[in-house]
C-alpha atoms as a printed R data frame, in Angstrom:
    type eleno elety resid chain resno       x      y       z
1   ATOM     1    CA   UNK     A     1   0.000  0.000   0.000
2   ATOM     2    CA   UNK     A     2   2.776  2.636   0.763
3   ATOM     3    CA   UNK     A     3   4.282  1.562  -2.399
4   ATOM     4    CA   UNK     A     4   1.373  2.407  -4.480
5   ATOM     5    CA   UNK     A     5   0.849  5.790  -2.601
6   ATOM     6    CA   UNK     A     6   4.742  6.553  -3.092
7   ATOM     7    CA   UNK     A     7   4.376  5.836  -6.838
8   ATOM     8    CA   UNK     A     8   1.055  8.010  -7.049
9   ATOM     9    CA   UNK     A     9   2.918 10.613  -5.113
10  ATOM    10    CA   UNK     A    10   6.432 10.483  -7.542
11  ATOM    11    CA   UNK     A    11   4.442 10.471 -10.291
12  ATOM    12    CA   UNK     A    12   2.126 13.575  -9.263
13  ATOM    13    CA   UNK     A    13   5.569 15.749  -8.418
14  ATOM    14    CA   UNK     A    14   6.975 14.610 -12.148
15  ATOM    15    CA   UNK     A    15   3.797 15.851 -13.991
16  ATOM    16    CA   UNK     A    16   4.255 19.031 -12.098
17  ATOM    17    CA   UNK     A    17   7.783 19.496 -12.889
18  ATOM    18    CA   UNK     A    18   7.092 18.464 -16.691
19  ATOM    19    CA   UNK     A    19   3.927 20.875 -16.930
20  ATOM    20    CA   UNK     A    20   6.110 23.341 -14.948
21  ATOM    21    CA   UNK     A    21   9.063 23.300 -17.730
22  ATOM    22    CA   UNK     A    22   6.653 23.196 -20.566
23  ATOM    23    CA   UNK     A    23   4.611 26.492 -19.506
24  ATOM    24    CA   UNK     A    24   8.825 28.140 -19.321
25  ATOM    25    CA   UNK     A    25   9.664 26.934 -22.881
26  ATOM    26    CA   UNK     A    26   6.506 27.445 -24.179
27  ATOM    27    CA   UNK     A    27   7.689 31.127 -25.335
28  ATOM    28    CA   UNK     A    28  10.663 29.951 -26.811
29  ATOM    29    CA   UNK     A    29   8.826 27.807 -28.675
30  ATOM    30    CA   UNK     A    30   5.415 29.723 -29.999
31  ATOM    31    CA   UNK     A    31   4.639 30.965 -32.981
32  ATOM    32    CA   UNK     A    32   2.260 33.411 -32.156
33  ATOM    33    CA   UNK     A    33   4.222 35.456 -29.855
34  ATOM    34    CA   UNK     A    34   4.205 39.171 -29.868
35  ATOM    35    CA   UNK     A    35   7.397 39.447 -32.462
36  ATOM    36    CA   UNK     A    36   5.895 37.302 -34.760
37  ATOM    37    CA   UNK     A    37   2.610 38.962 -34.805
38  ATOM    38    CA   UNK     A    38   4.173 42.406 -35.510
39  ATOM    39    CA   UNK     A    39   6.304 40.872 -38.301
40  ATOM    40    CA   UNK     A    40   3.044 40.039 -39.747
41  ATOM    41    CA   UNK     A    41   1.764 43.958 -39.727
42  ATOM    42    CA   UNK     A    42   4.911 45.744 -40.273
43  ATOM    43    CA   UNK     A    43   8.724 45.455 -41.321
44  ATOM    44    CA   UNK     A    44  11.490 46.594 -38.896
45  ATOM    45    CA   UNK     A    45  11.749 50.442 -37.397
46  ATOM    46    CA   UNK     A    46   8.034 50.928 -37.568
47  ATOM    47    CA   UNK     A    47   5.319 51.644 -35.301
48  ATOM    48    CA   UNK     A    48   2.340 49.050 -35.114
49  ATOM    49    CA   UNK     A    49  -0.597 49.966 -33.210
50  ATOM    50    CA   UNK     A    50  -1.365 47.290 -30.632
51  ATOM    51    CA   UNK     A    51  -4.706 47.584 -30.604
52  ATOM    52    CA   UNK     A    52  -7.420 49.088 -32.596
53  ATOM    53    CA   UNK     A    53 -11.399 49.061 -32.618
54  ATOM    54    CA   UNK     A    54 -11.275 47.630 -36.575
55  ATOM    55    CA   UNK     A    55  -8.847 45.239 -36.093
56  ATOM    56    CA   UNK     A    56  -8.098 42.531 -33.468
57  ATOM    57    CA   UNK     A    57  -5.651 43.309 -31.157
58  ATOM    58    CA   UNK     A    58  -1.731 42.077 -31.431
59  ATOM    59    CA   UNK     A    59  -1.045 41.416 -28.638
60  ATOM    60    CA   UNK     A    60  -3.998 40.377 -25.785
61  ATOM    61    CA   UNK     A    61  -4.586 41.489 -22.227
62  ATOM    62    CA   UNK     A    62  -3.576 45.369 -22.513
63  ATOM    63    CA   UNK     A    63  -4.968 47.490 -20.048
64  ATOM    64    CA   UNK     A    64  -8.171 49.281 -22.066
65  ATOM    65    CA   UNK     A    65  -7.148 52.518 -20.418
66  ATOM    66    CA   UNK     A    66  -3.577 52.708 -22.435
67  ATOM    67    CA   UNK     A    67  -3.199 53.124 -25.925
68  ATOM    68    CA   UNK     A    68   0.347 51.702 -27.418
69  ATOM    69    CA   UNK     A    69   2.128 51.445 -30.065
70  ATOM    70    CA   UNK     A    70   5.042 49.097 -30.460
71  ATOM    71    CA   UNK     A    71   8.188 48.956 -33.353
72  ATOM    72    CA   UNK     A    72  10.633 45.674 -34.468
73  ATOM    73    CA   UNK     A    73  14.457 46.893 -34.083
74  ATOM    74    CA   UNK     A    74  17.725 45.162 -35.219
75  ATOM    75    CA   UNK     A    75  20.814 47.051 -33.232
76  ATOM    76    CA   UNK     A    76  23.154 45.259 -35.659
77  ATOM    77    CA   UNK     A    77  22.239 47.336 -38.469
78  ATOM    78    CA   UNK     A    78  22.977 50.208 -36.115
79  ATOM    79    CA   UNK     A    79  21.771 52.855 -33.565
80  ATOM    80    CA   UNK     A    80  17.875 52.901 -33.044
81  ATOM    81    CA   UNK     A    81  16.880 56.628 -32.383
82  ATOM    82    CA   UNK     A    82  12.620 56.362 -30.959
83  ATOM    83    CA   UNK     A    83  11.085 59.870 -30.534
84  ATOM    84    CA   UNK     A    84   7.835 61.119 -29.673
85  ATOM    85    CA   UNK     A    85   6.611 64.570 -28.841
86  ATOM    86    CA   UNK     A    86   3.405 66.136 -27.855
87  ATOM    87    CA   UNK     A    87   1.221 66.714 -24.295
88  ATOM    88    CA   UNK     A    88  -0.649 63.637 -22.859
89  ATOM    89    CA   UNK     A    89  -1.033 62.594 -19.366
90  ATOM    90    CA   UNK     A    90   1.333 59.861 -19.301
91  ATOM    91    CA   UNK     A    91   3.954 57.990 -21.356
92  ATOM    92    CA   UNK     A    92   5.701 54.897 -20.832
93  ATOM    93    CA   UNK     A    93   8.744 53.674 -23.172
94  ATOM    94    CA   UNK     A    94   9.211 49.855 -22.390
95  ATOM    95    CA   UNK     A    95  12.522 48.019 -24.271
96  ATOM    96    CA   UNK     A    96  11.807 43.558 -24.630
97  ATOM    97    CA   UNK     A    97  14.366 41.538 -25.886
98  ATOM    98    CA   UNK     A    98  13.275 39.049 -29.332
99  ATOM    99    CA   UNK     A    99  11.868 36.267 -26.361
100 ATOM   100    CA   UNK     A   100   9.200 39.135 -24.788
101 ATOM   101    CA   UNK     A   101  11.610 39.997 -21.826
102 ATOM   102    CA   UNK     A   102  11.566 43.488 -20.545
103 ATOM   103    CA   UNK     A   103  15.282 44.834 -20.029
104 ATOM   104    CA   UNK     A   104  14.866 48.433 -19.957
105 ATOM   105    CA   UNK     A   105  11.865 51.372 -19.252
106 ATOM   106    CA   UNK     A   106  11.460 54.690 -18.913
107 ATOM   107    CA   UNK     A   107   8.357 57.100 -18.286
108 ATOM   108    CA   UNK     A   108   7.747 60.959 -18.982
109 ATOM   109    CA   UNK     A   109   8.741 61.746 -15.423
110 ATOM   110    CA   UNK     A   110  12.542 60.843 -16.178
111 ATOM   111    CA   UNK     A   111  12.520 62.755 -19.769
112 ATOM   112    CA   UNK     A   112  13.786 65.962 -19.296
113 ATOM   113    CA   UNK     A   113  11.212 68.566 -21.382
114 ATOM   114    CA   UNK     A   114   8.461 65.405 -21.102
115 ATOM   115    CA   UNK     A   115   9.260 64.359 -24.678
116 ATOM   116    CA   UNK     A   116  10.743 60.877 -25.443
117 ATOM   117    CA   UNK     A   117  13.989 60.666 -26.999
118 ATOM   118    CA   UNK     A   118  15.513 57.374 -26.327
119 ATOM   119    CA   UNK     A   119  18.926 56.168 -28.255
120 ATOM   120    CA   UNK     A   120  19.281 52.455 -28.332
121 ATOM   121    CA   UNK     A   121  22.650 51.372 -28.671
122 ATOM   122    CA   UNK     A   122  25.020 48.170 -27.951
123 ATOM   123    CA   UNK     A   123  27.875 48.505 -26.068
124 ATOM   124    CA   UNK     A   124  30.058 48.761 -28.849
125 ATOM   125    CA   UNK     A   125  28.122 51.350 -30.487
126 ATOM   126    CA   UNK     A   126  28.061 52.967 -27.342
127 ATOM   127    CA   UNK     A   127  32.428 53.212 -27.241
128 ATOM   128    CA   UNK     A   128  31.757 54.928 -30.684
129 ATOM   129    CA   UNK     A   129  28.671 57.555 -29.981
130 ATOM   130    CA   UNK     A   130  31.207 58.522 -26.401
131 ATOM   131    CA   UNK     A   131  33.778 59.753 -29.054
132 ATOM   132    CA   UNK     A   132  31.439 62.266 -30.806
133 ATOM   133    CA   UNK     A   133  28.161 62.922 -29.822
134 ATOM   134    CA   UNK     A   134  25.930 64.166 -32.666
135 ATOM   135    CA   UNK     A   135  23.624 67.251 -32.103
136 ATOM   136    CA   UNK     A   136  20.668 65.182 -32.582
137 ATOM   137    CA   UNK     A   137  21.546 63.343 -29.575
138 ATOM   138    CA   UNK     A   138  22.027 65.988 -27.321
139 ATOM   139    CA   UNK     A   139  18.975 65.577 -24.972
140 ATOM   140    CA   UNK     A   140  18.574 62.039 -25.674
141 ATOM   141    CA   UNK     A   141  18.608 59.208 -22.974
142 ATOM   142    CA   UNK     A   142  20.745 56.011 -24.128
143 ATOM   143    CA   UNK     A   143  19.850 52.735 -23.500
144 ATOM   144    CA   UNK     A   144  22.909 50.424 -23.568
145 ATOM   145    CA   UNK     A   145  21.660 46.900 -24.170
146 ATOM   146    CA   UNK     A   146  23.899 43.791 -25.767
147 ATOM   147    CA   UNK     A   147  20.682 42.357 -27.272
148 ATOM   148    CA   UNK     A   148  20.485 42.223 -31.302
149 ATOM   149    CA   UNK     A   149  16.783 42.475 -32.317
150 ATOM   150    CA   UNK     A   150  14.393 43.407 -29.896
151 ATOM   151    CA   UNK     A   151  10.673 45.605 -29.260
152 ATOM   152    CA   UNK     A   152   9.977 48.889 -28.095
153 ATOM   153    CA   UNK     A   153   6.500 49.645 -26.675
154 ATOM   154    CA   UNK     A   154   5.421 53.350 -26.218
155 ATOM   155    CA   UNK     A   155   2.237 53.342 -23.624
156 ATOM   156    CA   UNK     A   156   0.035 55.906 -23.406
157 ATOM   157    CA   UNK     A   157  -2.521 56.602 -20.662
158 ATOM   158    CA   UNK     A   158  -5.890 57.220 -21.710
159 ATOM   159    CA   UNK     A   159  -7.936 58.679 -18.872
160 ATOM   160    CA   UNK     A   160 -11.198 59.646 -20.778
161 ATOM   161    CA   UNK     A   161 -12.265 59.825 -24.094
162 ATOM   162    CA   UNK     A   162 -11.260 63.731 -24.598
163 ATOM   163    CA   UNK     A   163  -7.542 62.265 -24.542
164 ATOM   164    CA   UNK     A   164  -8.588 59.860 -27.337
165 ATOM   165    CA   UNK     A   165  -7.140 62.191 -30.516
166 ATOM   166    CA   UNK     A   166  -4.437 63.886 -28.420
167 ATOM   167    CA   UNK     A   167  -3.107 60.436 -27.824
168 ATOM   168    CA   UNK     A   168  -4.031 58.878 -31.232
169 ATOM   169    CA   UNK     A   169  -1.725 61.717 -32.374
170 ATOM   170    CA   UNK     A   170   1.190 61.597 -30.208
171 ATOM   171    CA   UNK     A   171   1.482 57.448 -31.040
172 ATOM   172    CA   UNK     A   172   0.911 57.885 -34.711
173 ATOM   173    CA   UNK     A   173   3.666 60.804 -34.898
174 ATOM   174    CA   UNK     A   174   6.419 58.773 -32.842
175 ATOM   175    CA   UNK     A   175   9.106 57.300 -34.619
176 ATOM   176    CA   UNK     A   176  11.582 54.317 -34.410
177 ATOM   177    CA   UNK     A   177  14.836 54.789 -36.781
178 ATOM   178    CA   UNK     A   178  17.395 53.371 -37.905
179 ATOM   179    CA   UNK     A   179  20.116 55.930 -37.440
């Protein structure tokens, strides 16, 4: 009998560890993660809207009172320059690896004049900007990340619908390039 219960017992803990490894590779794995699904709506360096009320979302779960807009980058074709000016109540900047994994983020209240102007750069490119920073640059904040292709997200709080074409603006006039 305590055989029987030590075999049901060993063989509940390895389904747990097995279901528990699969849900951690599952990401790895999918097809239909977030990059994917913006490769399907736009190339690299431009902004996809994440969500839209004539088109299913890309990617599911967003909070319904944030807007966002989110853009493919490759840092080994070079420096990644995201801007975005204009007045709304809130901004968030958010940086994800190619596997969905946040590594960097930044909101209006660390932007000096409240607009975002984020450089992207790896550490190499970084040794190289430190010799000779161009105007353009001046103001900017750098991220330093030793990640090839990755997502930025730009978030935008919505807090009634009087925001909803001051906000629609400000993510449809931001820009991801290839510097």
């Amino acid at each position: 009998m305590t055989r029987l219960l030590y075999a049901i017992l060993v063989g509940l803990v390895g389904a747990g560890v097995v279901h528990a490894v699969i849900l951690l590779i599952l990401p790895h794995y999918s097809e239909r993660d977030a990059w994917t699904r913006l490769a399907a709506h736009a190339g690299y360096y431009h902004f996809t809207r994440m969500s839209g009320e004539d088109t299913p979302p890309i990617v599911r779960g967003g909070d319904p009172l944030f807007d966002a807009v989110a853009c493919r980058f490759d840092l080994s074709k070079g420096i990644v320059h995201v801007k975005a000016s204009g007045h709304v109540p809130f901004w968030s900047v958010s940086v994800y690896n190619r596997h969905g994994q946040n590594i960097y983020s930044l909101n209006d209240r660390a932007q000096v004049l409240g607009d975002l102007d984020l450089v992207l750069v790896t550490p190499a490119q970084m040794i190289e900007l430190k010799k000779s920073v161009p105007k353009e640059f001046e103001k900017s904040v750098f991220m330093e990340a030793d990640v090839g292709r990755g997502i930025v997200a730009i978030r935008s709080f919505v807090p009634d619908q009087t925001w909803t074409k001051a906000i629609a603006d400000y993510l449809n006039n931001a820009s991801c390039a290839l510097r």
